[in-house]
C-alpha positions in Angstrom: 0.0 0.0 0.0 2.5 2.4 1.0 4.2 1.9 -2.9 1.1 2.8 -4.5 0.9 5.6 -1.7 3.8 6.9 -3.0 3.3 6.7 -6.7 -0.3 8.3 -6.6 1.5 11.3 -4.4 4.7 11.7 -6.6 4.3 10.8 -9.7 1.6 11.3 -12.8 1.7 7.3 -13.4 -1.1 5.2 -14.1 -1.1 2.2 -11.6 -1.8 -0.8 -12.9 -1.8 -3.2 -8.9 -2.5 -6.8 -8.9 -3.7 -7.6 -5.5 -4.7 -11.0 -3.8 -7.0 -8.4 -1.6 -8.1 -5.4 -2.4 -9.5 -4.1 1.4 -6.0 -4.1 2.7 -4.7 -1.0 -0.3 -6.7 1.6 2.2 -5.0 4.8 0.8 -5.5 8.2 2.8 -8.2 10.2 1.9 -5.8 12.5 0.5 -5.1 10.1 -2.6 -8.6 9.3 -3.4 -9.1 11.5 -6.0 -5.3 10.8 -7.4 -6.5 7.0 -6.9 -9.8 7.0 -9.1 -8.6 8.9 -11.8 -4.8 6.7 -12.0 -5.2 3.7 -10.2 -6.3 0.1 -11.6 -6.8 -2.9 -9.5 -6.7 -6.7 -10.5 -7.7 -8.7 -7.9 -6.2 -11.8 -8.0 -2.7 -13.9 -7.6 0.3 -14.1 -9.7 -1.1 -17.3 -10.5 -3.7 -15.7 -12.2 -2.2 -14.6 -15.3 -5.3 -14.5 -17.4 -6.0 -11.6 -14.9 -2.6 -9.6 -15.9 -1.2 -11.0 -19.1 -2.7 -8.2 -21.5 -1.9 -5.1 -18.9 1.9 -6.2 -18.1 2.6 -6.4 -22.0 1.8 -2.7 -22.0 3.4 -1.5 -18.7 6.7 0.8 -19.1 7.3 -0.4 -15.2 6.9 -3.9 -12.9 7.2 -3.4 -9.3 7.7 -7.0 -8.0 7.1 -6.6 -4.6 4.7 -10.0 -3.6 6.3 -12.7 -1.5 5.3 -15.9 0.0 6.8 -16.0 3.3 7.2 -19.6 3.5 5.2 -22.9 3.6 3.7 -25.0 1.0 3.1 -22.3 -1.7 6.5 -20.5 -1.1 8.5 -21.9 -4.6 4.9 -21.4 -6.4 4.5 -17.5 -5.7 8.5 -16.7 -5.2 9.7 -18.4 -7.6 7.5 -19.3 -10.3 5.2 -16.2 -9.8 8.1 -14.0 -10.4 9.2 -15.7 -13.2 4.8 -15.7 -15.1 5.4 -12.4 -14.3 8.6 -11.3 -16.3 7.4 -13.6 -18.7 4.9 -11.2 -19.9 6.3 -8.1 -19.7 7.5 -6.1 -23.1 10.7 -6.6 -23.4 11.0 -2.5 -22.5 9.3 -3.2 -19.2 12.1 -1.6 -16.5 11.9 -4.0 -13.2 11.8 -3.6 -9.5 12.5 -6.8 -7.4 11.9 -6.6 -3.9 14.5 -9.4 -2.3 15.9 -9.9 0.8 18.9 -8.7 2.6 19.3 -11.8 4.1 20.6 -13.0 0.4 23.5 -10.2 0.6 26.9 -11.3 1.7 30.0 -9.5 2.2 32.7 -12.4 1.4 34.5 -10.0 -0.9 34.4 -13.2 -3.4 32.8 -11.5 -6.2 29.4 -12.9 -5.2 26.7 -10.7 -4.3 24.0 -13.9 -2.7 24.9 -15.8 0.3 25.8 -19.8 -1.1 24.5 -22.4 1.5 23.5 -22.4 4.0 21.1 -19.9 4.2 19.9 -18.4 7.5 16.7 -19.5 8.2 15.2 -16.9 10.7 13.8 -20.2 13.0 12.6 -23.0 11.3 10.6 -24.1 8.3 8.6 -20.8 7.1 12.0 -19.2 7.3 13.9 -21.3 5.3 11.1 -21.6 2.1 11.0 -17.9 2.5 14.9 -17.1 1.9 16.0 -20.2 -0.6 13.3 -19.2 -2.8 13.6 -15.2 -2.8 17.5 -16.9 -3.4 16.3 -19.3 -6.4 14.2 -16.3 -8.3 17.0 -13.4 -7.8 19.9 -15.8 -9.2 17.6 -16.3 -11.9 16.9 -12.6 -12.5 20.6 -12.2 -12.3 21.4 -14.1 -14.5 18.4 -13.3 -17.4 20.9 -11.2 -19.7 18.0 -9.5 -21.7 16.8 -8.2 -18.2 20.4 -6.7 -17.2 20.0 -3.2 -18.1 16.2 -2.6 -17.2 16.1 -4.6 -13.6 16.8 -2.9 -10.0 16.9 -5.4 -7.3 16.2 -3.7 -3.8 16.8 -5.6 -0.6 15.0 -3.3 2.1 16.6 -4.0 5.6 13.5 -2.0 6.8 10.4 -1.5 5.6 7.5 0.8 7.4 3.6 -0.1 6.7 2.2 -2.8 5.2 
């Protein structure tokens, strides 16, 4: 909520937001106005692609900012959601990846993700969470038509929801 937030205040960009639920995007009352004239919402999953295919072949922008944060579905959303995603984007599209800074190391080896193991946070949930955010930014790392369009952020702290 807080992205769209900010795009509706700073920017002039229609908002294209896929969202699993669409009563948790309460904006201020502030943005209202900005929100019904710029902002469109697809309810739905990024397993849904019948939902999104058309618009994200027509977006100038993907901000890639869902997770899974462990469990069962974790590989489904992190990894192969991201990856439905990109798949129909123009190949202009620029790219925002939310990832985790759990995934950054500092072993002055070249390598910008942690190899095994990775820290799990506790168990189970923990450990889906980071080897799949892991599996999908090594992909997008190593997608060379993406190289000059993608910006990977790894938030060490994010406020809101």
């Amino acid at each position: 909520r807080w992205i769209v937030a900010y795009l509706l205040q700073h920017t002039r960009h229609h908002i294209v937001c896929l969202v699993r639920d669409p009563a948790k995007l309460e904006l201020p009352a502030s943005l209202r106005g900005a929100a019904s004239r710029r902002l469109r919402l697809i309810v739905g999953s990024v397993e849904d692609v019948d939902r999104y295919a058309q618009v994200a072949k027509e977006c100038d922008v993907c901000i890639i900012g869902h997770t899974s944060w462990g469990g069962q579905d974790a590989h489904r959303v992190n990894v192969h959601g991201v990856a439905s995603v990109l798949g129909h984007l123009s190949k202009r599209a620029q790219v925002v990846y939310f990832s985790s800074p759990s995934l950054l190391t500092t072993s002055g080896d070249n390598a910008i993700i942690k190899k095994s193991p990775l820290p799990t946070h506790g168990h189970g949930a923990g450990g889906s969470y980071l080897s799949t955010k892991s599996e999908a930014l090594q992909r997008l790392l190593h997608e060379e038509q993406l190289q000059s369009r993608l910006t990977v952020l790894s938030p060490t702290l994010v406020l809101g929801s």
